[in-house]
MIMAR-469418 format. One record per residue (C-alpha): residue in one letter; x, y, z. Coordinates in nm, 3 decimals. Layout:
REM MIMAR-469418
ATOM  code       c1       c2       c3
ATOM     A        X        Y        Z
...
***
This chain:
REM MIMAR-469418
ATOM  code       c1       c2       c3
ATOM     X   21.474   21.866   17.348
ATOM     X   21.411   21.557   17.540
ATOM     X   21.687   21.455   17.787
ATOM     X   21.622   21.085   17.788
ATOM     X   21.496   20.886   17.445
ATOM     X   21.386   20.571   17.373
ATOM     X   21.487   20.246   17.518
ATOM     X   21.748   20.069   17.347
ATOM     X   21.626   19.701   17.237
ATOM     X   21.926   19.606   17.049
ATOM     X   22.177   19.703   17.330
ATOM     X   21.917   19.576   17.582
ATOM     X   21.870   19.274   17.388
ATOM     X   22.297   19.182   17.359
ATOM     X   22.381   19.237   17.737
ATOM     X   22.062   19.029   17.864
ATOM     X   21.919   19.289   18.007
ATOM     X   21.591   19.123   18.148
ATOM     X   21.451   19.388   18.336
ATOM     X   21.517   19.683   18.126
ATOM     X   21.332   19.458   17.828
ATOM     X   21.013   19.357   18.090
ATOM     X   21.024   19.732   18.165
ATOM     X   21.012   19.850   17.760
ATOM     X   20.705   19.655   17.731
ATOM     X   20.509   19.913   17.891
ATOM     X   20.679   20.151   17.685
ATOM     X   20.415   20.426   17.507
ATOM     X   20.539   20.325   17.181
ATOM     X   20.401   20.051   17.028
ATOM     X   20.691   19.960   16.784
ATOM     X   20.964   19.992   17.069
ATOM     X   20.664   19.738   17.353
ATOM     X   20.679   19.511   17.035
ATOM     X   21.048   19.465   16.954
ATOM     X   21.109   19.446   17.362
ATOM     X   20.879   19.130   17.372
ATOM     X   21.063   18.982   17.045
ATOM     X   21.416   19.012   17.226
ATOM     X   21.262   18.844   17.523
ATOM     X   21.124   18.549   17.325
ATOM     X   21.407   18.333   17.247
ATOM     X   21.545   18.386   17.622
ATOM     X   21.234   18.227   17.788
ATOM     X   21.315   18.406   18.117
ATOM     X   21.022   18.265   18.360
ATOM     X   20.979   18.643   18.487
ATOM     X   20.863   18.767   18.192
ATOM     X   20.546   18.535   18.130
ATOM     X   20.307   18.792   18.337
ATOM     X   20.401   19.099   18.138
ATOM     X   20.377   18.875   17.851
ATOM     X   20.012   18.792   17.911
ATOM     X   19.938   19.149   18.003
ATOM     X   20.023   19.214   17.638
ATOM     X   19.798   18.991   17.517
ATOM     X   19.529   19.268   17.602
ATOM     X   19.706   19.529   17.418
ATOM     X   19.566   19.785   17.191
ATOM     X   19.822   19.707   16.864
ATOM     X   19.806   19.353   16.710
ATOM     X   20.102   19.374   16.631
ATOM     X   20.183   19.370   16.967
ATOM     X   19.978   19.101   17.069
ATOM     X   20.135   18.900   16.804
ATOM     X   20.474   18.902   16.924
ATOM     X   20.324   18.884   17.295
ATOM     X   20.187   18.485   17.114
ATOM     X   20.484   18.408   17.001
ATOM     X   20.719   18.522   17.306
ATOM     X   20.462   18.283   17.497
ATOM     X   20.463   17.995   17.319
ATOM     X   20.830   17.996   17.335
ATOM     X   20.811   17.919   17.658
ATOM     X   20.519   17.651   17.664
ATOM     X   20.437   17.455   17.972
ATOM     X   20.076   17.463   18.104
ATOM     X   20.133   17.843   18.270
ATOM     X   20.091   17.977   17.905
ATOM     X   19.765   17.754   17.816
ATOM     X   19.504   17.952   17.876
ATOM     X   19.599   18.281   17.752
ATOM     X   19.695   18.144   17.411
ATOM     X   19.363   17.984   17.388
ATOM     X   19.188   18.298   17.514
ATOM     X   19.421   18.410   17.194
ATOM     X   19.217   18.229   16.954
ATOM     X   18.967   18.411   16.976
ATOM     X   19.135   18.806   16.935
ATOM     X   18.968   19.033   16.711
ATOM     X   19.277   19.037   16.471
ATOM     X   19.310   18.747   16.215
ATOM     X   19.698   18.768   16.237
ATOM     X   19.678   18.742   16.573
ATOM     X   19.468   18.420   16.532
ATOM     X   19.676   18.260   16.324
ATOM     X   19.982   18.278   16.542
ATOM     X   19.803   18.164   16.834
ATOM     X   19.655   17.895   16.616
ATOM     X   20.016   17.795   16.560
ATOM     X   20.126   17.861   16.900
ATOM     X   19.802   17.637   17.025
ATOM     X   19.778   17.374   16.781
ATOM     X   20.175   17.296   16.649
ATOM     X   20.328   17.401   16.994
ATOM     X   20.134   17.307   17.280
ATOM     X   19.924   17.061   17.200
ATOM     X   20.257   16.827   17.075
ATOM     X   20.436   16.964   17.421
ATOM     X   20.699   16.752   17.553
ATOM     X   20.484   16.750   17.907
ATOM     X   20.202   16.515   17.889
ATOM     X   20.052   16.805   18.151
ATOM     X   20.057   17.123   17.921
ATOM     X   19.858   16.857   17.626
ATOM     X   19.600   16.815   17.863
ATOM     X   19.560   17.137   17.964
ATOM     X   19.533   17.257   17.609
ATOM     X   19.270   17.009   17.490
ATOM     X   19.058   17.068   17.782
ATOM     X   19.109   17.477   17.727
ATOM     X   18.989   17.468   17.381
ATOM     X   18.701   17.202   17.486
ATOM     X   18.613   17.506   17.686
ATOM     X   18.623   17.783   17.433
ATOM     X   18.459   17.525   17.216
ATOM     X   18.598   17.634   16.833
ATOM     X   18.527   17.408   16.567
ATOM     X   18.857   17.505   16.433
ATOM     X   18.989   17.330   16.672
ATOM     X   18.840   17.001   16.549
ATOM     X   19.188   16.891   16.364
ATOM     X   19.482   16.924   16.612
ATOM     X   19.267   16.779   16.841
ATOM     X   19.194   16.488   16.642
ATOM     X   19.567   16.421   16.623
ATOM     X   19.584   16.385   16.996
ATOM     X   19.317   16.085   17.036
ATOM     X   19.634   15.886   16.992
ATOM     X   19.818   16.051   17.246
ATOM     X   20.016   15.815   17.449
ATOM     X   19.938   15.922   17.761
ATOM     X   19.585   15.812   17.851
ATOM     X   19.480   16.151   18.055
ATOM     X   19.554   16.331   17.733
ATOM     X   19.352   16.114   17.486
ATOM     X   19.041   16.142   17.767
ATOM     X   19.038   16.495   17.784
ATOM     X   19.125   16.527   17.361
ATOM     X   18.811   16.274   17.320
ATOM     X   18.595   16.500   17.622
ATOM     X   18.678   16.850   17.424
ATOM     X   18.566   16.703   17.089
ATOM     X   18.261   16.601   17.250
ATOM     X   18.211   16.914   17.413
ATOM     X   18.306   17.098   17.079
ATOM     X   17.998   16.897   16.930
ATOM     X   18.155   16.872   16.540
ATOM     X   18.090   16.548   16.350
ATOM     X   18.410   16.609   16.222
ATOM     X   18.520   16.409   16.522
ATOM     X   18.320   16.109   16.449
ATOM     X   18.510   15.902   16.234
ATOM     X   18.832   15.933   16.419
ATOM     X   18.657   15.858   16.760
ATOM     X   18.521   15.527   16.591
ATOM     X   18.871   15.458   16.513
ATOM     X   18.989   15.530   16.904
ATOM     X   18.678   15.324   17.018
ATOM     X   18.797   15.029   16.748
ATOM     X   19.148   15.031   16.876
ATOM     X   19.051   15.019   17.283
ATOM     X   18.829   14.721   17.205
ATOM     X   19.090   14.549   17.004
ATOM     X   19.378   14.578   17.235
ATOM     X   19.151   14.417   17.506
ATOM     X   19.060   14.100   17.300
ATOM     X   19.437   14.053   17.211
ATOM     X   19.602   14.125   17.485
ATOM     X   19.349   14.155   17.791
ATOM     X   19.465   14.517   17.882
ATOM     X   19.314   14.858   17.741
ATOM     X   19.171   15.134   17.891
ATOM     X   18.835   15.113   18.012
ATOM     X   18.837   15.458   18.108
ATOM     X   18.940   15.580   17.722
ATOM     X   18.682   15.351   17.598
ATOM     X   18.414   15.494   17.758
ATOM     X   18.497   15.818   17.711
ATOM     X   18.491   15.755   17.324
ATOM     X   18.138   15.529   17.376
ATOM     X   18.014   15.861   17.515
ATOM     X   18.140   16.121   17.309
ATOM     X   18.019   15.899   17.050
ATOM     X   17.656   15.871   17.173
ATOM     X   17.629   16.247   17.187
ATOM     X   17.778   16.295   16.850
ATOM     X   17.601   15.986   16.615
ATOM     X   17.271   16.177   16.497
ATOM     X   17.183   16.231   16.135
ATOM     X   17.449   16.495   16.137
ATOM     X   17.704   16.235   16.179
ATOM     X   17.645   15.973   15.850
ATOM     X   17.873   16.117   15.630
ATOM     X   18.156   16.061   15.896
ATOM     X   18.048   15.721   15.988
ATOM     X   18.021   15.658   15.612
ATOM     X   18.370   15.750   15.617
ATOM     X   18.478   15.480   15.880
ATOM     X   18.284   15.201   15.694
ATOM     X   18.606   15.234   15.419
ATOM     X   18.828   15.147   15.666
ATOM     X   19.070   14.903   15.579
ATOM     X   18.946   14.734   15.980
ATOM     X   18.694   14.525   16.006
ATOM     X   18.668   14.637   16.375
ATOM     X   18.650   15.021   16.296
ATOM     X   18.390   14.931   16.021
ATOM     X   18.197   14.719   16.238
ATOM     X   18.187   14.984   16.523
ATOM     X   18.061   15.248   16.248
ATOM     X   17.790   14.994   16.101
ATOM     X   17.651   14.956   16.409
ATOM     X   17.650   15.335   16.505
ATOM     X   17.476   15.416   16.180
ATOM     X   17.217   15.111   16.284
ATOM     X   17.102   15.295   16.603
ATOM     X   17.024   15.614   16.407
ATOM     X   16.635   15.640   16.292
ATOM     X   16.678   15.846   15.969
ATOM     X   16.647   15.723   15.649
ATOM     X   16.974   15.887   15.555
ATOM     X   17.163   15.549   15.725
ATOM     X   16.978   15.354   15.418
ATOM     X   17.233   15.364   15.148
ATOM     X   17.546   15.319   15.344
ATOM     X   17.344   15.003   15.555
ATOM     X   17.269   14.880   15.237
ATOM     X   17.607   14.900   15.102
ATOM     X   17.723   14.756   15.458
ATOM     X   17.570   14.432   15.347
ATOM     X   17.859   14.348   15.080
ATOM     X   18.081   14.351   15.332
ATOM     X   18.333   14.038   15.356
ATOM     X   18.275   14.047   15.746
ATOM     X   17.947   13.846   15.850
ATOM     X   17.930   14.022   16.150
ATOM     X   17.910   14.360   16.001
ATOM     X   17.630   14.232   15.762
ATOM     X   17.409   14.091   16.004
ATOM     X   17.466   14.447   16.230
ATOM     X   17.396   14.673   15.907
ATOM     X   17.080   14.382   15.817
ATOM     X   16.897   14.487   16.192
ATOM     X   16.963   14.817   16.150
ATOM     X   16.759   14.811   15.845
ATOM     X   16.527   14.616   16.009
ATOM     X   16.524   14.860   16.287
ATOM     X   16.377   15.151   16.053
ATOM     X   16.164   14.904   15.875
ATOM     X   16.354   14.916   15.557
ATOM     X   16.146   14.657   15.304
ATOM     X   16.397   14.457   15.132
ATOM     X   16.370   14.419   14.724
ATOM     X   16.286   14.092   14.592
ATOM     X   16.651   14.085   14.399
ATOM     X   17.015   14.009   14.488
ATOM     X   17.036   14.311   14.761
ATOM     X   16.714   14.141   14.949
ATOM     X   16.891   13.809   14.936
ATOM     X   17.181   14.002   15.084
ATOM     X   16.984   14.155   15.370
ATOM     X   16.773   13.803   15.468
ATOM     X   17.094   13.636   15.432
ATOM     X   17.276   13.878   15.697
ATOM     X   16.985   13.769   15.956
ATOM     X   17.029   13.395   15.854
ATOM     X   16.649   13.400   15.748
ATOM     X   16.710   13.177   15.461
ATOM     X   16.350   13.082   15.380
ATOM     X   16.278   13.466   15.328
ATOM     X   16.586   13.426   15.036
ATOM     X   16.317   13.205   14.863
ATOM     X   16.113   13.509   14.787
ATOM     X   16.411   13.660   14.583
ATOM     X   16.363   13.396   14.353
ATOM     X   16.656   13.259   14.141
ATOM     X   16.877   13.551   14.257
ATOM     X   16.883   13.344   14.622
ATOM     X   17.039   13.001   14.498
ATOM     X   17.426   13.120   14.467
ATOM     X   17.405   13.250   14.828
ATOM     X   17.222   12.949   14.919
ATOM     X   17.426   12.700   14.789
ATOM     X   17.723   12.852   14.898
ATOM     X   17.590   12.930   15.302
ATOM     X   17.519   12.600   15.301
ATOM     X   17.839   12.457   15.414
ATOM     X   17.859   12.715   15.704
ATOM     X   17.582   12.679   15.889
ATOM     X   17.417   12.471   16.156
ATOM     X   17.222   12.206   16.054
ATOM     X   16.871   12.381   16.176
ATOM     X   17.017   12.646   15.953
ATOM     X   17.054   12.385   15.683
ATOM     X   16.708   12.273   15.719
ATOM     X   16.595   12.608   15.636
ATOM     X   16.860   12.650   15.331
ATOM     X   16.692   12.327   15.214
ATOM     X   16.309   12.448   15.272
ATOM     X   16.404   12.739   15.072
ATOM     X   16.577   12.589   14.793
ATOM     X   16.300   12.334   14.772
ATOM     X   16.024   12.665   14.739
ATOM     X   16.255   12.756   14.443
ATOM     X   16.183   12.432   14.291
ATOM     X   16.596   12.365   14.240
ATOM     X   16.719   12.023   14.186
ATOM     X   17.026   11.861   14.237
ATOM     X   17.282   11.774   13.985
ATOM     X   17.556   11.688   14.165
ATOM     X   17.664   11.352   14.390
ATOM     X   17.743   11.521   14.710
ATOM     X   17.656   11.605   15.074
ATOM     X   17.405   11.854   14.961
ATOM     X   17.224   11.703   14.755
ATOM     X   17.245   11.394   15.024
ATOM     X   17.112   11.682   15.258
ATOM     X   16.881   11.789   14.992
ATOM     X   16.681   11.430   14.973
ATOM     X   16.714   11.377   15.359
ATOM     X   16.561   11.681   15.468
ATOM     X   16.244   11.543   15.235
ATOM     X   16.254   11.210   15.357
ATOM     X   16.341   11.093   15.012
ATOM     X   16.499   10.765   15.141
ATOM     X   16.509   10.609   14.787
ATOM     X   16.701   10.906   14.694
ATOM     X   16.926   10.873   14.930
ATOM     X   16.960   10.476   14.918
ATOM     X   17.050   10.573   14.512
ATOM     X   17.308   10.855   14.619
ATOM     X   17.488   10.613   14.851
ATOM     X   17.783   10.712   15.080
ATOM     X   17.723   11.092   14.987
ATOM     X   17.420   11.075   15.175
ATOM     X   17.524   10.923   15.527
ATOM     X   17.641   11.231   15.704
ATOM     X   17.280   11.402   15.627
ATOM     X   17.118   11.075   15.733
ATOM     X   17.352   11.086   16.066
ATOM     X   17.181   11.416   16.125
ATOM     X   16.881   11.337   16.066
ATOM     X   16.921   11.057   16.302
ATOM     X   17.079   11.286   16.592
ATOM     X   16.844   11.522   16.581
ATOM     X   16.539   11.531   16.375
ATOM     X   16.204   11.646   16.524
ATOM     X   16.020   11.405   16.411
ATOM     X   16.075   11.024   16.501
ATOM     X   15.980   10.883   16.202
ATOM     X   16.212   11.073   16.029
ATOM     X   16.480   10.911   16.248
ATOM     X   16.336   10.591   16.157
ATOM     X   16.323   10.669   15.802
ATOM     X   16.683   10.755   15.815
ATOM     X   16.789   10.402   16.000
ATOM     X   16.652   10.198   15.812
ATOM     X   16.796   10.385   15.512
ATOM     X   17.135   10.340   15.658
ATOM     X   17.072    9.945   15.733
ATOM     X   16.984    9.935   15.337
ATOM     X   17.333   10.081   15.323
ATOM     X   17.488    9.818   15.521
ATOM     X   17.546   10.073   15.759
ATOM     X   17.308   10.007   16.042
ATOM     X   17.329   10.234   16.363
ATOM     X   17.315   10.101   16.740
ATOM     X   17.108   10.468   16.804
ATOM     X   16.844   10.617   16.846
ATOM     X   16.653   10.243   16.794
ATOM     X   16.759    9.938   17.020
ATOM     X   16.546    9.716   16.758
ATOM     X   16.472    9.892   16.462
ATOM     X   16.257    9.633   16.297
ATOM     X   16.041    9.605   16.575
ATOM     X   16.020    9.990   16.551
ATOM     X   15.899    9.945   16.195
ATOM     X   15.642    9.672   16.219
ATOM     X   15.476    9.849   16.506
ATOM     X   15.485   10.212   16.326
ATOM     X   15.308   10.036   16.025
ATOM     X   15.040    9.844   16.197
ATOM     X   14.953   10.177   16.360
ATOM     X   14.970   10.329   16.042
ATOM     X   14.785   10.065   15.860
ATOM     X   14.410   10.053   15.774
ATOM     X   14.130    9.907   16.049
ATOM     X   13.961   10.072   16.367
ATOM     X   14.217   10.157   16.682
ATOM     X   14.036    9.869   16.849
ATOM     X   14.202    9.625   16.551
ATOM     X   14.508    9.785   16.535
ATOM     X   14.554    9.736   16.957
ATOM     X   14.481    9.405   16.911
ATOM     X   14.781    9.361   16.640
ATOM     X   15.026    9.546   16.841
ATOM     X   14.887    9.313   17.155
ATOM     X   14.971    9.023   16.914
ATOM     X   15.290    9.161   16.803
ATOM     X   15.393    9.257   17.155
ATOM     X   15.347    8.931   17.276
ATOM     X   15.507    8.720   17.000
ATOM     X   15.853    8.949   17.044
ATOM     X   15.820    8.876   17.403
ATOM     X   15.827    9.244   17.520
ATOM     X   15.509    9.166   17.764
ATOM     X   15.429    8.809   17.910
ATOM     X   15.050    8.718   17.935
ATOM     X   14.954    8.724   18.271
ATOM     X   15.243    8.862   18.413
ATOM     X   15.228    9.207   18.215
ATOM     X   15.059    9.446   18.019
ATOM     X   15.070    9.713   17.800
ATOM     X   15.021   10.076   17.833
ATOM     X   14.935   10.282   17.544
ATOM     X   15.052   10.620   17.425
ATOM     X   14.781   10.865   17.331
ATOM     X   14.870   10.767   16.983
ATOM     X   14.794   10.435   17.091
ATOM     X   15.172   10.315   17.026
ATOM     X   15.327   10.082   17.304
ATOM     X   15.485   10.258   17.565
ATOM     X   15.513   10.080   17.877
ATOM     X   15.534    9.763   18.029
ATOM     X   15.304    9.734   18.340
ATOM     X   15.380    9.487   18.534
ATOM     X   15.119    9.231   18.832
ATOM     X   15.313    9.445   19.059
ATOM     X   15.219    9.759   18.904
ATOM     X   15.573    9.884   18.827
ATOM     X   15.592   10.062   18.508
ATOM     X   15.865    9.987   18.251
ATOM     X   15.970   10.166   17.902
ATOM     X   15.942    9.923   17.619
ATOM     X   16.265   10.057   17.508
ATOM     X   16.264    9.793   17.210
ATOM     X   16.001    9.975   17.047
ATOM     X   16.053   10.318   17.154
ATOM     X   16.345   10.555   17.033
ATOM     X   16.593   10.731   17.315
ATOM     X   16.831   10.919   17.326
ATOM     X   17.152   10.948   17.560
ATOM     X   17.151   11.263   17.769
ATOM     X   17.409   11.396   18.039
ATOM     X   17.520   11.129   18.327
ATOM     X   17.445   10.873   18.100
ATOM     X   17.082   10.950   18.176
ATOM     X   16.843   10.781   17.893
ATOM     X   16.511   10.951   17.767
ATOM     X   16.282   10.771   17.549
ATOM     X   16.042   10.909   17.289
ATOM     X   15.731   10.772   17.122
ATOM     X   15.782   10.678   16.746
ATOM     X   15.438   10.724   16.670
ATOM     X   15.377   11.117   16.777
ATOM     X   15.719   11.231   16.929
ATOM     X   15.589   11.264   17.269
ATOM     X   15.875   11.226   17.545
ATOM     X   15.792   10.903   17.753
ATOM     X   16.044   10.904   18.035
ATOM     X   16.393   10.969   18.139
ATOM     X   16.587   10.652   18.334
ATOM     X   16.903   10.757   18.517
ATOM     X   17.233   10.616   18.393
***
């Protein structure tokens, strides 16, 4: 008959007795090393963590399981490690409760310094399992935390982590453009994670993130998906390209352009040419291009609109309507008795034309159009009739020896050189473009040349006749 029996855990358990419960947990019998560490869990005594973790190595699970739970009572980085090392125990009920203790207790610790330590633990151990409770903590408001969250899913190496990392990248960048301050150091540590993670693996994530209600976090994925060369980023780049954001489109148009994608010659090609702003290239959709067309119109610049017109002129479309477009429409064709017949609808596309149009007889098509209009302009043509009568002579029929002579004549009569005490020099054209003087000093005929007013009030004059510059005189 044994003189002593087993420790009493109950009576140990209602006086508090510490020691005699640390002591029990080396106790031969399982059952008696198990209920000792479940007594000692709700007292969180700090001097029981070591024998605590020495359980976590014993030969019963059962053991071990109430070793997990007496640990994560406690929490606080001390018991990190050995409840991740937990995760990984040969038992399954033994990984469950350290899942639990892992994921629901430590990683949502009150101390910002026991979440860190338990992201970067299980970035360690690297278990896809751990994939979700570490997802929750990319919003973790302390910034060490999210960084090491965002460096153990990118050390864990699941695509899993993708779309929510696109949403952490998307929500950096946006808090800089509103308010000036993110972090930089978060930012990059998502950029990173998200370069090692965005392979082919990764589409069905980022296709995830493109049905974001953001336009930011859908813009982010869009692009992500554009620097991947498989043609698995096809349908959801394609799809990309109804998007109500412009800049989205235009990022999910160069990716496809990137792989070489060949765009159908139907609504989803006018899509994609209209993302890159390559409007002419809508003309080879045929019909399917003239909504888009007609509707781009009034957003873009007017080199843009030149193009918008070239196209919708290749599609052999006609106006029907008095407005600015068609007024754009007939301008951009140097249809001047269109434009005369369309009236006031067609002065700001004449304006244009007149600001900027390559060609200078397209300016001077345009002024006189607006002097029809009795609405003659002081620019880009000091004397536009002059401008004209000299443009047709050189235009006109005879030998470039009979049309010098007229221009001579003409040049003469409107007293832009004096016989004897000037001459003319000609453009390669053979249009008048300077006035030489007995001296020899050289002077723009600026009656009979076009210019235009550049910074410092500094004037530069063209040549009508072939659009060459001439000179530049300083205001």
């Amino acid at each position: 008959m044994a003189l002593f029996g087993p420790p009493d855990i109950p009576q140990m358990e209602a006086k508090r007795d510490i020691q005699g419960l640390i002591k029990a947990l080396s106790y031969k019998d399982a059952a008696i090393r198990r209920a000792a560490a479940e007594a000692l869990t709700p007292m969180k005594d700090p001097t029981a963590a070591e024998s605590m973790v020495a359980l976590l190595g014993d030969e019963n699970p059962g053991v071990r399981r109430a070793a997990v739970a007496a640990l994560s009572a406690r929490g606080g980085a001390r018991v990190v490690d050995p409840l991740v090392s937990s995760l990984q125990d040969a038992d399954a009920d033994v990984r469950a409760a350290a899942s639990t203790a892992v994921y629901r207790r430590l990683m949502t610790d009150a101390d910002g310094e026991t979440r860190r330590a338990t992201a970067a633990a299980l970035g360690r151990i690297r278990d896809t399992n751990a994939v979700e409770p570490l997802v929750k903590g990319v919003m973790d408001p302390d910034e060490t935390v999210r960084i090491t969250v965002i460096k153990a899913l990118q050390s864990i190496g699941d695509v899993g982590a993708v779309a929510p990392l696109v949403v952490v990248l998307a929500h950096e960048q946006v808090r800089h453009k509103s308010t000036g301050r993110s972090s930089l150091a978060v930012e990059r540590a998502a950029a990173t994670a998200l370069d090692a993670l965005c392979d082919e693996s990764a589409v069905e994530s980022l296709e995830t993130a493109l049905k974001h209600d953001d336009a930011d976090v859908r813009e982010i994925a869009v692009r992500r998906l554009a620097r991947i060369a498989s043609p698995r980023v096809i349908d959801p780049l394609v799809t990309s390209l109804q998007d109500e954001d412009p800049v989205i489109r235009r990022a999910a148009a160069r990716g496809l352009a990137e792989i070489q994608w060949q765009a159908p010659a139907d609504e989803t090609g006018v899509r994609y040419y209209a993302a890159l702003r390559e409007w002419r290239r809508c003309a080879e959709c045929g019909e399917a291009a003239l909504p888009t067309l007609l509707s781009s119109f009034g957003h873009v610049d007017p080199l843009e609109q030149s193009d918008i017109i070239a196209a919708l002129v290749q599609l052999k479309w006609k106006p029907t309507e008095a407005d600015s477009m068609t007024g754009y429409f007939w301008a951009a064709q140097g249809r001047w008795d269109k434009c005369t017949e369309l009236g006031e609808p067609a002065v700001e596309a004449l304006d244009g034309i007149l600001r900027s149009a390559p060609k200078w007889r397209d300016r001077a098509g345009a002024a006189a159009t607006l002097a029809g209009m009795d609405q003659p302009r002081s620019a880009p043509f000091t004397n536009l009739d002059l401008v004209q009568r000299s443009l047709a002579i050189l235009d006109g029929k005879g030998t470039d020896k009979d049309k010098r002579g007229l221009l001579e004549t003409l040049m003469t009569d409107e007293q832009q050189v004096e016989p004897g005490a000037s001459t003319v020099e000609w453009c390669k054209c053979g249009y008048p473009a300077y006035r030489v003087r007995a001296d020899s000093l050289r002077e723009p005929l600026a009656d009979v040349l076009g210019f235009e007013k550049g910074s410092n009030n500094a004037t530069t004059y063209y040549c009508p006749g072939c659009d060459m510059r001439r000179t530049t005189v300083a205001g």
